[in-house]
mmCIF file as Biopython writes it, N, C-alpha, C and O atoms, coordinates in Angstrom:
data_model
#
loop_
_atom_site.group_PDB
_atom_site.id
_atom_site.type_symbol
_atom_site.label_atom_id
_atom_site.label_alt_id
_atom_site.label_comp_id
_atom_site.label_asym_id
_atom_site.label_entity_id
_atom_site.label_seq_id
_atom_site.pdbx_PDB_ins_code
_atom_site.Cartn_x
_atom_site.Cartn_y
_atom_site.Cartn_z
_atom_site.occupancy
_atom_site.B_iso_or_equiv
_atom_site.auth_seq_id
_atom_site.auth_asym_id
_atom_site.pdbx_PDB_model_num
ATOM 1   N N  . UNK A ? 1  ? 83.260  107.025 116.982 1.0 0.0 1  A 1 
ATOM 2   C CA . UNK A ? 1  ? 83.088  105.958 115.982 1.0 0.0 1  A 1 
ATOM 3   C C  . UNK A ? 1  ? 81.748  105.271 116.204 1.0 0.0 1  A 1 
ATOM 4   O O  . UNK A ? 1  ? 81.603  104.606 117.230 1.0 0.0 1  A 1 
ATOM 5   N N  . UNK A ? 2  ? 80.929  105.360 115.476 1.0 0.0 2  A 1 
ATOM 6   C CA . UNK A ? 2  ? 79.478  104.641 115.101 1.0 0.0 2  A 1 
ATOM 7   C C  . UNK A ? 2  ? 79.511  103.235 115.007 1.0 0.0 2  A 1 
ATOM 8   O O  . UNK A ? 2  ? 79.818  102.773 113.908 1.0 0.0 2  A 1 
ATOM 9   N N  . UNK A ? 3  ? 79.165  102.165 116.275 1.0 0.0 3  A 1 
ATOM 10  C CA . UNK A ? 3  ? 78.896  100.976 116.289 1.0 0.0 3  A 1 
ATOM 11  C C  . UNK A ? 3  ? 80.135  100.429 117.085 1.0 0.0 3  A 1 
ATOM 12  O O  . UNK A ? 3  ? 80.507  99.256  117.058 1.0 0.0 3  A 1 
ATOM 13  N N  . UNK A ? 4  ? 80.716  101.436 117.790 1.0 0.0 4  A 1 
ATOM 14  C CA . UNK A ? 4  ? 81.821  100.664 118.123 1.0 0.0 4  A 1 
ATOM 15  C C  . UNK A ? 4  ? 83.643  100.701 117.912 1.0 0.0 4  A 1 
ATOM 16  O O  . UNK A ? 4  ? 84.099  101.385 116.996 1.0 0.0 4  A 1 
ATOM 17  N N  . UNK A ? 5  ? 84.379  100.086 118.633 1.0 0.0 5  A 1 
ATOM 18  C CA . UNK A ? 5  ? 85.783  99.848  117.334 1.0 0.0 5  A 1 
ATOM 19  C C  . UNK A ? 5  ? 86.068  98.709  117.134 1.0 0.0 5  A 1 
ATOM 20  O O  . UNK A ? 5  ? 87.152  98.521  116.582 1.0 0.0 5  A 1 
ATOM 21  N N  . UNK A ? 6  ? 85.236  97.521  117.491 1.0 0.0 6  A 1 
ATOM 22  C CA . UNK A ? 6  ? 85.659  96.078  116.428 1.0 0.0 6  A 1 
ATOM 23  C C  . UNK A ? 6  ? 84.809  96.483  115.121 1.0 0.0 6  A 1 
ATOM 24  O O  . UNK A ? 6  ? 85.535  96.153  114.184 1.0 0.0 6  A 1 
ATOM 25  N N  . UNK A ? 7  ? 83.870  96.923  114.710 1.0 0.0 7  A 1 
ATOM 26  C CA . UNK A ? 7  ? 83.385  96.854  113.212 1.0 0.0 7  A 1 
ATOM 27  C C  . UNK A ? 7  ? 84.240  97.587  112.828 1.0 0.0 7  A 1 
ATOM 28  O O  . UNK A ? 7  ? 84.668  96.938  111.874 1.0 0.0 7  A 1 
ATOM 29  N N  . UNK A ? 8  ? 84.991  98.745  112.876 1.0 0.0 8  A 1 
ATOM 30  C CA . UNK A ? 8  ? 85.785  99.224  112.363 1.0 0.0 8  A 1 
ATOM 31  C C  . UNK A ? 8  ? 87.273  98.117  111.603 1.0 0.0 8  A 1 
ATOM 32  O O  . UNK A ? 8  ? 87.653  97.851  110.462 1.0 0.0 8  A 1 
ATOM 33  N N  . UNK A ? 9  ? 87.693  97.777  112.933 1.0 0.0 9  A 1 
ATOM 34  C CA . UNK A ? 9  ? 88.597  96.637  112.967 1.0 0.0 9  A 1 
ATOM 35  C C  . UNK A ? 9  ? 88.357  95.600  111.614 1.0 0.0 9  A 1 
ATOM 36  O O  . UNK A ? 9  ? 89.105  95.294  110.686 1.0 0.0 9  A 1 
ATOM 37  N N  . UNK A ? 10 ? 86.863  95.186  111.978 1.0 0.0 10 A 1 
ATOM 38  C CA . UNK A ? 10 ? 86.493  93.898  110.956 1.0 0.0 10 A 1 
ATOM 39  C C  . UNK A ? 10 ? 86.872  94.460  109.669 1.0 0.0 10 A 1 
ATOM 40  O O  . UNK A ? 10 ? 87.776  93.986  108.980 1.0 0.0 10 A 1 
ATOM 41  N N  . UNK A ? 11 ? 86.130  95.541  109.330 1.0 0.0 11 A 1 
ATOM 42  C CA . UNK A ? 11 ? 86.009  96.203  108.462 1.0 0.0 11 A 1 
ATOM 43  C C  . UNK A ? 11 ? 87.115  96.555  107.356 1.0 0.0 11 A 1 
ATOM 44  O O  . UNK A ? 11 ? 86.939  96.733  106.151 1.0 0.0 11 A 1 
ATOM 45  N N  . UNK A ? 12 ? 88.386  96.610  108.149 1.0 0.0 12 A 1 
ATOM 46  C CA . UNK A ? 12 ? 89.532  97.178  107.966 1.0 0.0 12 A 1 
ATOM 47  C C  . UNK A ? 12 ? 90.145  95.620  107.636 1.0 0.0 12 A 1 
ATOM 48  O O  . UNK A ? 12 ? 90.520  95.410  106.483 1.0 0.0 12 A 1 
ATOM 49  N N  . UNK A ? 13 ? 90.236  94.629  108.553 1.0 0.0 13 A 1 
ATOM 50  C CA . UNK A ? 13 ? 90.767  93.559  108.048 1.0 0.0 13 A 1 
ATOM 51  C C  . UNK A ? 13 ? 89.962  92.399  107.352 1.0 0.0 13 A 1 
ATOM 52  O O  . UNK A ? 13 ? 90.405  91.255  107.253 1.0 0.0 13 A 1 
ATOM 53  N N  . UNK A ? 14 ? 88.600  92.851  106.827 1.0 0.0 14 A 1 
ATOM 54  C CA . UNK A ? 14 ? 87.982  92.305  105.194 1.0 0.0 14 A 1 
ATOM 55  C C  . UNK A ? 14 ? 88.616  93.095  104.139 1.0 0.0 14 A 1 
ATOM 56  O O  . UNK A ? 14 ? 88.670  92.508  103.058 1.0 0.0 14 A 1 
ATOM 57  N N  . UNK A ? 15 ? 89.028  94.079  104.166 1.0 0.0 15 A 1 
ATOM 58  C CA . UNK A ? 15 ? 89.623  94.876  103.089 1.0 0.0 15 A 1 
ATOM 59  C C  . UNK A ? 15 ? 90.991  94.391  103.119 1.0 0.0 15 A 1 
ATOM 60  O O  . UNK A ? 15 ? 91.438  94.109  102.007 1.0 0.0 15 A 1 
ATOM 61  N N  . UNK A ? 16 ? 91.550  94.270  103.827 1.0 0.0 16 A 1 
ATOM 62  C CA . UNK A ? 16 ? 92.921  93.825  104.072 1.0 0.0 16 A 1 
ATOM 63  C C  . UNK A ? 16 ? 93.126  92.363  103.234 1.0 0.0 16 A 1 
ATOM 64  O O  . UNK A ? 16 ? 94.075  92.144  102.482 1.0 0.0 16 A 1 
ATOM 65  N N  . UNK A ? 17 ? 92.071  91.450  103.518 1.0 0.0 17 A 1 
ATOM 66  C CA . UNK A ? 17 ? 92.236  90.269  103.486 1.0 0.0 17 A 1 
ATOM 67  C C  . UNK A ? 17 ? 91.445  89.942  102.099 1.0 0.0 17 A 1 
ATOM 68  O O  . UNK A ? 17 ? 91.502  88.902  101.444 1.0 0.0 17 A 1 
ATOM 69  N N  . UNK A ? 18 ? 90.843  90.881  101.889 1.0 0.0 18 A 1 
ATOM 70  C CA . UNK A ? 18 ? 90.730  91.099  100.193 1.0 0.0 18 A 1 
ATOM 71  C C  . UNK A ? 18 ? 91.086  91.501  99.328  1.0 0.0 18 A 1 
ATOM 72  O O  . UNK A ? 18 ? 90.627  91.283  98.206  1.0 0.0 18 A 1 
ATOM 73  N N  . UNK A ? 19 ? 92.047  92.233  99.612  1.0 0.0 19 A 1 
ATOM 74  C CA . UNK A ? 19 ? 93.224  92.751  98.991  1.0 0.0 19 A 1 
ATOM 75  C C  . UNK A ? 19 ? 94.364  91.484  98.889  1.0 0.0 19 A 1 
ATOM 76  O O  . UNK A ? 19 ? 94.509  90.882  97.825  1.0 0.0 19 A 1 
ATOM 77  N N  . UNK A ? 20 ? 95.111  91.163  100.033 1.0 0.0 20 A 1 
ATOM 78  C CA . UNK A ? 20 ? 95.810  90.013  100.058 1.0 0.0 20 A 1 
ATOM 79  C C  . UNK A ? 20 ? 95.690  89.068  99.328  1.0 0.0 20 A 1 
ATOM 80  O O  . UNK A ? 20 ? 96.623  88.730  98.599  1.0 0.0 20 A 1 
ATOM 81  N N  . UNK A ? 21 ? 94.050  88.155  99.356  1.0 0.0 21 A 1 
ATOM 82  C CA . UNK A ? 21 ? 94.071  87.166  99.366  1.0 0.0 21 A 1 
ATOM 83  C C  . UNK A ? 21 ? 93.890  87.173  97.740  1.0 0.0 21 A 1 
ATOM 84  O O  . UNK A ? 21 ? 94.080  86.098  97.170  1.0 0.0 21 A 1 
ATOM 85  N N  . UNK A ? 22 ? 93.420  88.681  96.704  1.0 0.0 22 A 1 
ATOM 86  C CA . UNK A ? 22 ? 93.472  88.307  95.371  1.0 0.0 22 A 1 
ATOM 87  C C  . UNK A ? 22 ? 94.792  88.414  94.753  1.0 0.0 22 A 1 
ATOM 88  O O  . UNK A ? 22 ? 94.951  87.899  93.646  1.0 0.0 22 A 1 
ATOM 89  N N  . UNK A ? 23 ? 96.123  89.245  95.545  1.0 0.0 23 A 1 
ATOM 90  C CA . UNK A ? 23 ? 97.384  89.336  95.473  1.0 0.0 23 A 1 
ATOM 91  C C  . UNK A ? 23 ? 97.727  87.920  95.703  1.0 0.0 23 A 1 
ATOM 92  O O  . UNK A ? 23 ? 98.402  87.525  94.752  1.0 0.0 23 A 1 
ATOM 93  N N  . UNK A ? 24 ? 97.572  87.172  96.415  1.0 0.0 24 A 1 
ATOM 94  C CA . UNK A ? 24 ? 97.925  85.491  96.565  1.0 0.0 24 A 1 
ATOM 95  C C  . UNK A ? 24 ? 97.964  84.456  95.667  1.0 0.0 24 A 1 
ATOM 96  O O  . UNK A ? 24 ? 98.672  83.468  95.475  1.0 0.0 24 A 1 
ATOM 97  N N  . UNK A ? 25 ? 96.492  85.231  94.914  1.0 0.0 25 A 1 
ATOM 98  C CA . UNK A ? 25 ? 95.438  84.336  93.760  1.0 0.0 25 A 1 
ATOM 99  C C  . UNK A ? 25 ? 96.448  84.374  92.413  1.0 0.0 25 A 1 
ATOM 100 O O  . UNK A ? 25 ? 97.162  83.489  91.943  1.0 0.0 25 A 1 
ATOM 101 N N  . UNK A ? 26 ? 96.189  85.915  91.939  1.0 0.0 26 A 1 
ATOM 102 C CA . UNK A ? 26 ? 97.152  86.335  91.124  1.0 0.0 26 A 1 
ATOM 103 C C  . UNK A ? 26 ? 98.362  85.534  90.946  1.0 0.0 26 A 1 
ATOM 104 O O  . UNK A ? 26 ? 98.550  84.616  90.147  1.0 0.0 26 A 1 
ATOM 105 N N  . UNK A ? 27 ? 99.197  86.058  91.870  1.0 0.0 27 A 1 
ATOM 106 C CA . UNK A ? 27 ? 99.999  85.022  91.957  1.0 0.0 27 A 1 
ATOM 107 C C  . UNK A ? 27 ? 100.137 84.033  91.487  1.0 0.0 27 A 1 
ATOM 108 O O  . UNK A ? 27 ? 100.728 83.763  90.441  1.0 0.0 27 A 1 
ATOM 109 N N  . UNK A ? 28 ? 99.438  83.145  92.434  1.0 0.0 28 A 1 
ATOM 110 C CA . UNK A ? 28 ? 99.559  81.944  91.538  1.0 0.0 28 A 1 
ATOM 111 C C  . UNK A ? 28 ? 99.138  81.304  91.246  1.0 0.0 28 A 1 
ATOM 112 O O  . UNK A ? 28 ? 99.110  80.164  91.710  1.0 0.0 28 A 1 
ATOM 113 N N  . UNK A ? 29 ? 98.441  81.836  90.060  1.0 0.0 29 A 1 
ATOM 114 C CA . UNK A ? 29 ? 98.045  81.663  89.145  1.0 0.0 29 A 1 
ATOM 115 C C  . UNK A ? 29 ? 98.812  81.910  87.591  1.0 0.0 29 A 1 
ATOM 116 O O  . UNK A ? 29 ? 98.779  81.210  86.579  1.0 0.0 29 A 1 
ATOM 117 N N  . UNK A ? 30 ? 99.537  83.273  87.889  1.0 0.0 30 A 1 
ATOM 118 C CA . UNK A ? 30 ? 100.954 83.219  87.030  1.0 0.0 30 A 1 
ATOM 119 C C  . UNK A ? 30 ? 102.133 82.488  87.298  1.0 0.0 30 A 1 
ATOM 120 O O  . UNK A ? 30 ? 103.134 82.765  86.637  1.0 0.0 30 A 1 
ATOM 121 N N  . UNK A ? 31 ? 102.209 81.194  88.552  1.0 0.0 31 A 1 
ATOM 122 C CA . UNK A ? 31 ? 102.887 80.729  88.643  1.0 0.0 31 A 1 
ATOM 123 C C  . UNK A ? 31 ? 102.269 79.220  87.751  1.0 0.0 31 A 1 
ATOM 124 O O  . UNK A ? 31 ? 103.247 78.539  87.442  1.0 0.0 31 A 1 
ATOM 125 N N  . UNK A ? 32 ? 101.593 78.887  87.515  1.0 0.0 32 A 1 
ATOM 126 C CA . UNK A ? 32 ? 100.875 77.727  87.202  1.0 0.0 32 A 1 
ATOM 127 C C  . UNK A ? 32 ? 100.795 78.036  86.002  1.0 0.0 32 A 1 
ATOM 128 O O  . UNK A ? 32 ? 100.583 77.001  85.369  1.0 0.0 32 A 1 
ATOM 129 N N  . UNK A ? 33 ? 100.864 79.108  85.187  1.0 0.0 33 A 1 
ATOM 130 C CA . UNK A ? 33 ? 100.834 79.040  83.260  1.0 0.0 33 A 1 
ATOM 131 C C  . UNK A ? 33 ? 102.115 79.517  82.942  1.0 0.0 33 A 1 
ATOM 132 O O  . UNK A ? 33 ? 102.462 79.615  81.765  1.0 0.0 33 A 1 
#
């Protein structure tokens, strides 16, 4: 693995947590109309 295995890590949980956090948004946001 190139650079390491925390960039991997990071990497993996920005995707994670960008995934999540627009599933959150979504949310509720259809909870509020």
């Amino acid at each position: 693995m190139p650079g390491g295995f925390c960039p991997v890590v990071a990497r993996k949980a920005s995707v994670f947590f960008a995934v999540f956090g627009y599933d959150a948004i979504s949310t509720a946001a259809e909870k509020q109309t």
